[in-house]
DSSP file (Angstrom, degrees, kcal/mol; ACC not computed):
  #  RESIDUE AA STRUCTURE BP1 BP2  ACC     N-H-->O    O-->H-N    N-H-->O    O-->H-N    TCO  KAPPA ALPHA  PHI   PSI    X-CA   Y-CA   Z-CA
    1    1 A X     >        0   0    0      0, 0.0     4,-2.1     0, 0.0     5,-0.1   0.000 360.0 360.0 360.0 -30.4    0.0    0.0    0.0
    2    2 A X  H  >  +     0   0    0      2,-0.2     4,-3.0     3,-0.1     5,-0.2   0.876 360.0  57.8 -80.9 -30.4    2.7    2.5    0.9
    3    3 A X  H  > S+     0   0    0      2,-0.2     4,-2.1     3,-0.1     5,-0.3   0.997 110.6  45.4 -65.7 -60.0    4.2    1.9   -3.0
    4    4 A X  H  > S+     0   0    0      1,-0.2     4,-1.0     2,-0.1     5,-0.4   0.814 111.6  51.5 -46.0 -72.0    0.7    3.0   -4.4
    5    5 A X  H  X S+     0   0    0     -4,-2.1     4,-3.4     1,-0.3    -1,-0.2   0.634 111.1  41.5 -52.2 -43.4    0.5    5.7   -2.3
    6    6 A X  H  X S+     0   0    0     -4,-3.0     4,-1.5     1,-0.2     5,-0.4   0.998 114.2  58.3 -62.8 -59.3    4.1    7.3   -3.0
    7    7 A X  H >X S+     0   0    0     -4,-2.1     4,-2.5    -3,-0.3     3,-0.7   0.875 108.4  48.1 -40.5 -44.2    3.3    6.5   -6.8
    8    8 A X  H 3X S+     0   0    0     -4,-1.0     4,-4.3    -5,-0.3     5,-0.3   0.879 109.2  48.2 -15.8 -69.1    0.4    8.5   -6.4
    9    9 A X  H 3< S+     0   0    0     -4,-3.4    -1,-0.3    -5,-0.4    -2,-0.2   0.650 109.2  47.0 -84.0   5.8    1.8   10.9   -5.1
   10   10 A X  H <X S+     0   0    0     -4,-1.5     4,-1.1    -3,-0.7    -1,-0.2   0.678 114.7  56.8-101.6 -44.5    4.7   11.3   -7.4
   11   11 A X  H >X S+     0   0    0     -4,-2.5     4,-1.8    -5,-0.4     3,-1.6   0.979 106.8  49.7 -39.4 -75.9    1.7   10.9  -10.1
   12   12 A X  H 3X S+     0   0    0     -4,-4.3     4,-1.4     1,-0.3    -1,-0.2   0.721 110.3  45.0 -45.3 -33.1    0.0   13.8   -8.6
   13   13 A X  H 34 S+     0   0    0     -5,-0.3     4,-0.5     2,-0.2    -1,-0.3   0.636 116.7  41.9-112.2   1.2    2.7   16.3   -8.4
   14   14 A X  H << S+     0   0    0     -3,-1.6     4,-0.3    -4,-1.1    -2,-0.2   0.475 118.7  49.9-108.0   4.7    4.2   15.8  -12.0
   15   15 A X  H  X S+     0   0    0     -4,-1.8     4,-2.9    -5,-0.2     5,-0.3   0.759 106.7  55.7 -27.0 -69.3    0.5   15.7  -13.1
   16   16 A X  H  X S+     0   0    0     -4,-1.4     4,-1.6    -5,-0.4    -3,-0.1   0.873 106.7  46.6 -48.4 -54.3    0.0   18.8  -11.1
   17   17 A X  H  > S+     0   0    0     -4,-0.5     4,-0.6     1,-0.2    -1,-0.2   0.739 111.2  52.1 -72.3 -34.2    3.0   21.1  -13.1
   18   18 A X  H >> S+     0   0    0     -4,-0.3     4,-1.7     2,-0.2     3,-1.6   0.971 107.1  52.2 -68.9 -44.2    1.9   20.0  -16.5
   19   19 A X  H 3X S+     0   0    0     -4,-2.9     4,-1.4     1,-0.3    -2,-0.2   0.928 113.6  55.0 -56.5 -42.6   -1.9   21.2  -15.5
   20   20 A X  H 3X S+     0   0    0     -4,-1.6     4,-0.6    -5,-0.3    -1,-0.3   0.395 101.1  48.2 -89.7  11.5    0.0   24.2  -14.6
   21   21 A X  H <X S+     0   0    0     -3,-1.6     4,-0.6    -4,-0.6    -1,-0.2   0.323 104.1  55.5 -66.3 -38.5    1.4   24.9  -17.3
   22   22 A X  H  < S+     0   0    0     -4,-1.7    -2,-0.2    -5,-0.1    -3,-0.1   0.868 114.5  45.5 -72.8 -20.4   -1.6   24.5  -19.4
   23   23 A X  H >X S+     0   0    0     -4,-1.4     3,-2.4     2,-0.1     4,-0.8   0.870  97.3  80.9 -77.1 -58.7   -3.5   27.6  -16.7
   24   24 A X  H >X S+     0   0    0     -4,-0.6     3,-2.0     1,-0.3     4,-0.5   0.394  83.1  55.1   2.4 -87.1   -0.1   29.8  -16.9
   25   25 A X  H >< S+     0   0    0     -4,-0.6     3,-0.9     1,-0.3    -1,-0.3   0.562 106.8  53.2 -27.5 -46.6   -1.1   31.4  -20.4
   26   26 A X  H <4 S+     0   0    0     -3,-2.4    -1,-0.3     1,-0.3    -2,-0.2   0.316 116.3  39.0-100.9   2.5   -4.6   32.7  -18.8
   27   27 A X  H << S+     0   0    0     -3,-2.0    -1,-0.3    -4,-0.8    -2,-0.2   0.755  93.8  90.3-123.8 -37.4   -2.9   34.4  -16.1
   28   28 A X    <<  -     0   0    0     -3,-0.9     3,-0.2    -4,-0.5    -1,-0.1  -0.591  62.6-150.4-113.9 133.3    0.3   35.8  -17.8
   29   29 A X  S    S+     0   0    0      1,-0.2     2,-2.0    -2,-0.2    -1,-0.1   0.992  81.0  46.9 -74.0 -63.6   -0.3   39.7  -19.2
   30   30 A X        +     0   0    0      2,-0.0     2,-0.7     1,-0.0    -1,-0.2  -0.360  66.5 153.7 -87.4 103.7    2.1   39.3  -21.9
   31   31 A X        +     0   0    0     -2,-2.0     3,-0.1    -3,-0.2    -1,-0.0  -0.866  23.3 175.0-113.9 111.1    2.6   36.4  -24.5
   32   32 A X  S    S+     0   0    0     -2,-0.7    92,-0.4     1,-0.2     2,-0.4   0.717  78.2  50.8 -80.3 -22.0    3.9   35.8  -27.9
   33   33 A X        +     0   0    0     90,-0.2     2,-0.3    91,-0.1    -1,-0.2  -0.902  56.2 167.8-118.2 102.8    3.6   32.4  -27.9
   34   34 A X  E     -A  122   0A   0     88,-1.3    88,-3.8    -2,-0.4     2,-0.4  -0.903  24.3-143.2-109.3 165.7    0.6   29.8  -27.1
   35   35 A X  E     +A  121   0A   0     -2,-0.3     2,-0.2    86,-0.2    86,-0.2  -0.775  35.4 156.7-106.3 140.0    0.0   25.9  -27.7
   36   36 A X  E     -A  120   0A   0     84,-0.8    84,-2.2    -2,-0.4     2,-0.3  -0.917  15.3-177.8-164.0 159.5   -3.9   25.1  -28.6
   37   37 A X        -     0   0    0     -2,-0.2    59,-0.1    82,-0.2     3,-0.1  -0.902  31.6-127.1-174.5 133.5   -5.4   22.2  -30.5
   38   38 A X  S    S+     0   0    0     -2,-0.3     2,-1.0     1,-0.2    -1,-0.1   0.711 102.4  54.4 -81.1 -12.4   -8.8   21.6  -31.4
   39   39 A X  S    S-     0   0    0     79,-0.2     2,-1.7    -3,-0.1     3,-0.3  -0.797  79.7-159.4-107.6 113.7   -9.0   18.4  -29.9
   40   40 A X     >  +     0   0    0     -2,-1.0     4,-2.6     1,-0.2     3,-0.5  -0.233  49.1 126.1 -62.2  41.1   -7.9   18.8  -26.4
   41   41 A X  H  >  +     0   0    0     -2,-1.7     4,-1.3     1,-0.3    -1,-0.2   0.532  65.9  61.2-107.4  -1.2   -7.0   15.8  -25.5
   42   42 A X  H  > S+     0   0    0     -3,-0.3     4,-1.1    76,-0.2    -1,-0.3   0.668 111.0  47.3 -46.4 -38.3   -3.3   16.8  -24.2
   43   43 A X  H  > S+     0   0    0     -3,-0.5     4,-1.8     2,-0.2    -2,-0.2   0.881 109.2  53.4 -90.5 -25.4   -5.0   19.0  -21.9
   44   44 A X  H  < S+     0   0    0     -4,-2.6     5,-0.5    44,-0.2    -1,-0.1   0.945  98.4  60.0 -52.8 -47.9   -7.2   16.4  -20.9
   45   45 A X  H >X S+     0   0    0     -4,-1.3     4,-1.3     3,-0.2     3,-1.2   0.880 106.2  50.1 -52.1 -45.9   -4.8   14.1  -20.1
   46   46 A X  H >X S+     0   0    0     -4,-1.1     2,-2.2     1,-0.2     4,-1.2   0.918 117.1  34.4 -44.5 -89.5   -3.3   16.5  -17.4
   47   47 A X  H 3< S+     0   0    0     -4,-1.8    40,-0.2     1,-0.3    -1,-0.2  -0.013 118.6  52.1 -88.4  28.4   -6.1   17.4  -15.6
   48   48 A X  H <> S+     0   0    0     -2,-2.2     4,-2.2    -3,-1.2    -1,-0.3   0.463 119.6  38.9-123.6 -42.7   -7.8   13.8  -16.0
   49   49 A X  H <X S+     0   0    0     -4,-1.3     4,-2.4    -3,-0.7     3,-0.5   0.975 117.9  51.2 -66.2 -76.0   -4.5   12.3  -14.8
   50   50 A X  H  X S+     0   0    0     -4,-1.2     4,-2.3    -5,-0.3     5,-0.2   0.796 116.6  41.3  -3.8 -55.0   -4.0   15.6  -11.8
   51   51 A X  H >> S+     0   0    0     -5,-0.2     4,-1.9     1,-0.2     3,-0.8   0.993 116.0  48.9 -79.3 -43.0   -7.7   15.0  -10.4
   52   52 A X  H >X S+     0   0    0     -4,-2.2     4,-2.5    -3,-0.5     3,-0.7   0.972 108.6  55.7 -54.5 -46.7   -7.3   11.0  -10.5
   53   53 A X  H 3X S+     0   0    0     -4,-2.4     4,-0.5     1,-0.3   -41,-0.3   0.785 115.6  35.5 -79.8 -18.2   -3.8   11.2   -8.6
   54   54 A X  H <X S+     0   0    0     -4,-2.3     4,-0.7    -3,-0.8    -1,-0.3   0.721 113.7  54.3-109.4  13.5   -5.3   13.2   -5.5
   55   55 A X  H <X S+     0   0    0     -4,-1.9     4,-0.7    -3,-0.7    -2,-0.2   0.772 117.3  40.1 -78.9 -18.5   -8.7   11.5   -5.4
   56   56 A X  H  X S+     0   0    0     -4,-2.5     4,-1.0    -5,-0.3    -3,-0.2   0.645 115.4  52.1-109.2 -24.3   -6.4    8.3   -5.2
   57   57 A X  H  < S+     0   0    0     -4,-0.5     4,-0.2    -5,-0.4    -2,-0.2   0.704 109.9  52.7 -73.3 -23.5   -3.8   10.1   -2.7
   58   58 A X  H  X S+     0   0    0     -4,-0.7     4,-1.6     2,-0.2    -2,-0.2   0.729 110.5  45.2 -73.3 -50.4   -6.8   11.0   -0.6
   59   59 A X  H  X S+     0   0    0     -4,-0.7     4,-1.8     2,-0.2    12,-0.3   0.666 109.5  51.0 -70.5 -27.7   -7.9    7.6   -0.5
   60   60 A X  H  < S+     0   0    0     -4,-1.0    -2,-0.2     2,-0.2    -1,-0.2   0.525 110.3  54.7-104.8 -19.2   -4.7    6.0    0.3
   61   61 A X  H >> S+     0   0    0     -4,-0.2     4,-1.6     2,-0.2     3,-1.4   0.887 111.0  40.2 -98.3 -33.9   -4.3    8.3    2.9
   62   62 A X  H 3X S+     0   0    0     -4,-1.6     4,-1.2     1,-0.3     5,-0.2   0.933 111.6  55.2  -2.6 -77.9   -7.6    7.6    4.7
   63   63 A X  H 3<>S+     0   0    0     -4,-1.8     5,-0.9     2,-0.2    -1,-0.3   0.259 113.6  40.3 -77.3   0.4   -7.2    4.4    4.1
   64   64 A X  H X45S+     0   0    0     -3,-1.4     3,-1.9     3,-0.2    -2,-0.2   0.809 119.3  46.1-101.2 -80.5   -3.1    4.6    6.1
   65   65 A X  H 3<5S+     0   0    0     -4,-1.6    -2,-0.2     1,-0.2    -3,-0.2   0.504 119.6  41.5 -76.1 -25.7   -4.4    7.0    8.9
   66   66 A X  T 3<5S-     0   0    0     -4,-1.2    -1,-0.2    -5,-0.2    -3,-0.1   0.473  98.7-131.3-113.4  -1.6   -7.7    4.7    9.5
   67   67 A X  T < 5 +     0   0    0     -3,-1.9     2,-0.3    -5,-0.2    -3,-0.2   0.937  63.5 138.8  58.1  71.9   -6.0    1.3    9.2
   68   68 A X      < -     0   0    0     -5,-0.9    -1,-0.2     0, 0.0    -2,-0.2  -0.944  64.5 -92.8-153.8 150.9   -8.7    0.5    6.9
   69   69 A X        -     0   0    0     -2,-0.3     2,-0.3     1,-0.1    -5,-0.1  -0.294  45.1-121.9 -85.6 143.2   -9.1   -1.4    3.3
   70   70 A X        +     0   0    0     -8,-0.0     2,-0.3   -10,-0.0    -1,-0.1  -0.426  51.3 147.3 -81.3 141.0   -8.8    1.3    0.1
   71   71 A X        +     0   0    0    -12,-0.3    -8,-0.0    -2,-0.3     0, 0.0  -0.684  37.7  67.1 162.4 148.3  -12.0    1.1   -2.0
   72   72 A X     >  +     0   0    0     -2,-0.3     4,-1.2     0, 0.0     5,-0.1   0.267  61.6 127.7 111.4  23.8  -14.0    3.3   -3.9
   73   73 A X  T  4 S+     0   0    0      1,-0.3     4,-0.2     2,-0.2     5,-0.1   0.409  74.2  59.9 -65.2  -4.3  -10.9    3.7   -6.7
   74   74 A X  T  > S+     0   0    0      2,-0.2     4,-2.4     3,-0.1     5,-0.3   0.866 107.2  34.0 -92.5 -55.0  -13.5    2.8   -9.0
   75   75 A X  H  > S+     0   0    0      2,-0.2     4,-3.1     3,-0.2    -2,-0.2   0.846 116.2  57.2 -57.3 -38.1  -15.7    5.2   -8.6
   76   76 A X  H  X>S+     0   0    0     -4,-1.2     4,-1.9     2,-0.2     5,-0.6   0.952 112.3  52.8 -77.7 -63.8  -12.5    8.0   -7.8
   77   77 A X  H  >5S+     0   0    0      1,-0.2     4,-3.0     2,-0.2    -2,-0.2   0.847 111.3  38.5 -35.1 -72.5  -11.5    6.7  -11.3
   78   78 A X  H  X5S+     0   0    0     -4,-2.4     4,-1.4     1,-0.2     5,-0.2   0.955 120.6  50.9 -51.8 -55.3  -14.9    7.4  -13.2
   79   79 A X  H  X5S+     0   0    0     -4,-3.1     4,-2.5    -5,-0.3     5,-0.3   0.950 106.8  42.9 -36.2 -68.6  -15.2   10.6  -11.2
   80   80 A X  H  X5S+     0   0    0     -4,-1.9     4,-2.9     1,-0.2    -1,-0.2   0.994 114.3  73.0 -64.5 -41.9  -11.6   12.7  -11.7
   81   81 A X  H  X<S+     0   0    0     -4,-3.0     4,-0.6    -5,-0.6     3,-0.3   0.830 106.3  26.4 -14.9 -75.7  -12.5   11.2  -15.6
   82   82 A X  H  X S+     0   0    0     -4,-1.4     4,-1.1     2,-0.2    -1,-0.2   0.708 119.8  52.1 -98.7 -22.3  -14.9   13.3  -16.2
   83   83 A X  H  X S+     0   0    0     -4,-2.5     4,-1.6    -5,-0.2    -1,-0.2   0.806 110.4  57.6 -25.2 -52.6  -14.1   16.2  -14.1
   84   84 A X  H  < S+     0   0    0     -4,-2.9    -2,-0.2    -5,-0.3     4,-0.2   0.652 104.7  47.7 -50.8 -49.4  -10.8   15.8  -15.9
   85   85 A X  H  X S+     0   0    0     -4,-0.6     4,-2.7     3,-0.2     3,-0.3   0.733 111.6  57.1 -79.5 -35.5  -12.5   16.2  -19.5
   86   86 A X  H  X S+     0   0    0     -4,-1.1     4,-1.1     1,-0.2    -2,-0.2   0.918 111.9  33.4 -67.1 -52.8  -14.3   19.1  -18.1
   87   87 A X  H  X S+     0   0    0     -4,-1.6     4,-0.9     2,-0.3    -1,-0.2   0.283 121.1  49.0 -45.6 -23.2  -11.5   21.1  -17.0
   88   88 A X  H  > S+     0   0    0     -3,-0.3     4,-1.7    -4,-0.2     5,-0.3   0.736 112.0  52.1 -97.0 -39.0   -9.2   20.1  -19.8
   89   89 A X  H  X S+     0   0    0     -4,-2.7     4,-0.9     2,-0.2    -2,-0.3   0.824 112.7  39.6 -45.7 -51.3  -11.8   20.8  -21.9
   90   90 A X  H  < S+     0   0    0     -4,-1.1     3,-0.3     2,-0.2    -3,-0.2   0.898 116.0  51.0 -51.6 -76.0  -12.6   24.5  -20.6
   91   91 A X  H >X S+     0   0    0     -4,-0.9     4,-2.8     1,-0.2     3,-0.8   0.891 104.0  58.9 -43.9 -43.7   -8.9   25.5  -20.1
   92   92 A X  H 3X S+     0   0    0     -4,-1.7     4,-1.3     1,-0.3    -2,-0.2   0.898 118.3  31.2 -57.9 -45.2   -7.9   24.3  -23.9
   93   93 A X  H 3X S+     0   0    0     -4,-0.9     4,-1.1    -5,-0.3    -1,-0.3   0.364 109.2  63.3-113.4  17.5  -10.6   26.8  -25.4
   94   94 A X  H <> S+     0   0    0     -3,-0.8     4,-2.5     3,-0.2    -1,-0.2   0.808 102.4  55.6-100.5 -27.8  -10.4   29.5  -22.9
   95   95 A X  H  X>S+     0   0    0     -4,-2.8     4,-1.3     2,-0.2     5,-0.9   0.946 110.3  40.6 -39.3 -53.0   -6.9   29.8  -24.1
   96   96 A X  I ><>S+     0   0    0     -4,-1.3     5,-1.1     2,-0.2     3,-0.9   0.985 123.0  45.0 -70.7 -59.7   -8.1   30.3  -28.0
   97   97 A X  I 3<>S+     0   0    0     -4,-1.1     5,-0.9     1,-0.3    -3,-0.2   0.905 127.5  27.3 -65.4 -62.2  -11.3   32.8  -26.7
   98   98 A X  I 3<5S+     0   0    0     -4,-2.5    -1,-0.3    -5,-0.2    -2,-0.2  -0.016 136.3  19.5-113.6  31.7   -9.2   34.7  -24.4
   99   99 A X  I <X5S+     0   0    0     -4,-1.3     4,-2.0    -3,-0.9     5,-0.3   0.042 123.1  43.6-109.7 -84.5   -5.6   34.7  -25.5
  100  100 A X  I >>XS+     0   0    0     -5,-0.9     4,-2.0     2,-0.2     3,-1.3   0.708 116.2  34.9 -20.3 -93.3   -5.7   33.8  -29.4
  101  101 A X  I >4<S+     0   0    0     -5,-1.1     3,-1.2     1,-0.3     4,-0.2   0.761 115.2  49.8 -47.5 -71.1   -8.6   35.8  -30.9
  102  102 A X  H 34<S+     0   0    0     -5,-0.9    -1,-0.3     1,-0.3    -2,-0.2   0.704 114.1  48.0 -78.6  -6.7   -8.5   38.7  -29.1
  103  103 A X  H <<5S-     0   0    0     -4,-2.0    -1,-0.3    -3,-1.3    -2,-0.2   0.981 103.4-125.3 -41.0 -58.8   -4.2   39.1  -29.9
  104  104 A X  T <<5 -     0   0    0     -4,-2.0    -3,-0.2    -3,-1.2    -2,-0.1   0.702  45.6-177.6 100.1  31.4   -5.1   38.4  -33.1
  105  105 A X      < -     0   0    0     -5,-0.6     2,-0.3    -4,-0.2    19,-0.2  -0.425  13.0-151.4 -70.5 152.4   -2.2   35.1  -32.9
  106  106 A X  E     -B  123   0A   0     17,-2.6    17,-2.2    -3,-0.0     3,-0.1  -0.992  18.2-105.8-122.3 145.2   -2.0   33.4  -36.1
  107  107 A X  E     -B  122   0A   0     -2,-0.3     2,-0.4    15,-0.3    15,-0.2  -0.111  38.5 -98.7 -36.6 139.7   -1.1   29.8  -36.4
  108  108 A X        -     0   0    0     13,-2.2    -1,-0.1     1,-0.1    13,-0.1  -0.642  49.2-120.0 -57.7 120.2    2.7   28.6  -37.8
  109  109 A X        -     0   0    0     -2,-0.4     5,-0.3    -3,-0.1    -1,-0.1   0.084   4.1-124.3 -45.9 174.7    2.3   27.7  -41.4
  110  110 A X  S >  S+     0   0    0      3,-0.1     3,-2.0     2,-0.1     4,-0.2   0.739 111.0  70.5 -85.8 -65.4    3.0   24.3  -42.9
  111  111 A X  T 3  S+     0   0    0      1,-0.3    -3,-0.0     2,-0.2     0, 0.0   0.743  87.7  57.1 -19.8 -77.1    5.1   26.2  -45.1
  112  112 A X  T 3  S-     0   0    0      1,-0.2    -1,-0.3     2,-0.1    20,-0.2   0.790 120.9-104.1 -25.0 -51.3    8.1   27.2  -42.3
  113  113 A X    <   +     0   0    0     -3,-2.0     2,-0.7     1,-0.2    -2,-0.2   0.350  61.5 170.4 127.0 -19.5    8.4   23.6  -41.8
  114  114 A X        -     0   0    0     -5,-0.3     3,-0.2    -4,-0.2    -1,-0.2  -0.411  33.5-112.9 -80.3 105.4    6.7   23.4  -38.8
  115  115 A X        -     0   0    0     -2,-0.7     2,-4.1     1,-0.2    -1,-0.1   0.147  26.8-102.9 -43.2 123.7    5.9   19.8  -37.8
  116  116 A X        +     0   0    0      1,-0.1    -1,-0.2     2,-0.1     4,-0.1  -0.006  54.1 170.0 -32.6  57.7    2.6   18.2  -37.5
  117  117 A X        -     0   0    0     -2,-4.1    -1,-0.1    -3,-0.2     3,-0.1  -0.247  47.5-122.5-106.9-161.1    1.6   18.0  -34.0
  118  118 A X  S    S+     0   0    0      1,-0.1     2,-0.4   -81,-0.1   -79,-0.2   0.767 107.2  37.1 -94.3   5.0   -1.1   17.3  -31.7
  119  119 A X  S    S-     0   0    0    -82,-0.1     2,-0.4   -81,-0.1   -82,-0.2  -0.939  89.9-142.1-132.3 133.6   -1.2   20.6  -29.9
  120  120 A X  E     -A   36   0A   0    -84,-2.2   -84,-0.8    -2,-0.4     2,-0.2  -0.907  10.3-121.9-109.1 120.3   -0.4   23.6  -32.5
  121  121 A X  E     -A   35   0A   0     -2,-0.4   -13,-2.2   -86,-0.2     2,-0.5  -0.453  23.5-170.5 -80.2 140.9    1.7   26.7  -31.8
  122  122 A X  E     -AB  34 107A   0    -88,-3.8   -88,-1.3   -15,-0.2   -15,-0.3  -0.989  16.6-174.1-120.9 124.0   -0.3   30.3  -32.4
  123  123 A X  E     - B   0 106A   0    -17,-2.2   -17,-2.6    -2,-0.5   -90,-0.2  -0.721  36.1-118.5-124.9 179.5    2.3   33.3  -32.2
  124  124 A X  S    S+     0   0    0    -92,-0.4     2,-0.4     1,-0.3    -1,-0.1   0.830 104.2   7.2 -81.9 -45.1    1.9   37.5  -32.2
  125  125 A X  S >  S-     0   0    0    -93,-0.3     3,-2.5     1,-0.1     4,-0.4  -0.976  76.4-119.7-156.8 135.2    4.0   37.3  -35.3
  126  126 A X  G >  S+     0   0    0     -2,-0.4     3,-1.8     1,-0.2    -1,-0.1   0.700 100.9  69.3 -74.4  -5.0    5.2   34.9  -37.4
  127  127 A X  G 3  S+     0   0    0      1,-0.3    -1,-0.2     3,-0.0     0, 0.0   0.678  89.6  72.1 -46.0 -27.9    9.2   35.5  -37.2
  128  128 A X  G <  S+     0   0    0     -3,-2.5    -1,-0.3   -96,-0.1    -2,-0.2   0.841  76.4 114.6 -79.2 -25.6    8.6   34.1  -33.6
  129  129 A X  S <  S-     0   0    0     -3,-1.8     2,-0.5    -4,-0.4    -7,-0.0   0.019  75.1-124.5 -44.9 147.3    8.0   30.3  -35.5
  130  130 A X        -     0   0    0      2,-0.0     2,-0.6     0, 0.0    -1,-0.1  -0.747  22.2-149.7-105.3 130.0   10.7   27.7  -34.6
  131  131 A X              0   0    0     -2,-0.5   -18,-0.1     1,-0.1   -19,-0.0  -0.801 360.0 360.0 -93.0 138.2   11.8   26.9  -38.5
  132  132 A X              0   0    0     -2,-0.6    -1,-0.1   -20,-0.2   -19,-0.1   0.293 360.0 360.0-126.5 360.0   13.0   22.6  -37.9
């Protein structure tokens, strides 16, 4: 039990820094550069992974502190899921409504070179594109 827990909790806190990486941008006055993708499923994965790793750190300490059997990880599973979707979902496109449009970022061309990925860089200006 103590190996889940520490995995957990090792889960949770590099979990945690990716999720908070994806809020940064919404917070920070000045930017030239954001990552967005219409299907959000990088940001899901953070915050799907984040919420699972302290509903399951929660439980595992409970379950330490009460000398008592873990259970409801099924349920903590389905749960931080869809939380998870919600919140990765929600951050991913509050970036594009309230950074992108109103800056006026435009996407890195195809052209530059700039590699096919699943999250897409939007910059002020295009000089700022990383040419590969």
């Amino acid at each position: 039990m103590k190996v889940r827990f520490m995995f957990s909790i090792i889960i949770t806190f590099f979990s945690g820094w990716v999720s908070y990486q994806t809020v940064t941008p919404l917070f920070t006055d000045e930017l030239d550069r954001v990552l967005f993708s219409w299907l959000p499923l990088p940001d899901v994965a953070a915050w799907s992974v984040f919420v699972l790793g302290l509903s399951a750190s929660s439980i595992f300490i409970s379950a330490f502190f009460y000398k008592r059997e873990v259970k409801g990880l099924t349920k903590a599973l389905y749960t931080s899921l869809i939380i998870g979707v919600g919140l990765g979902v929600t951050i991913n496109y509050a970036r594009y409504h309230f950074i992108i449009e109103p800056n006026k970022m435009v996407e890195c061309p195809k052209k530059i070179g700039y590699k096919k990925n699943l999250m897409r860089e939007y910059v002020s200006d295009l000089s700022l594109c990383e040419k590969f």
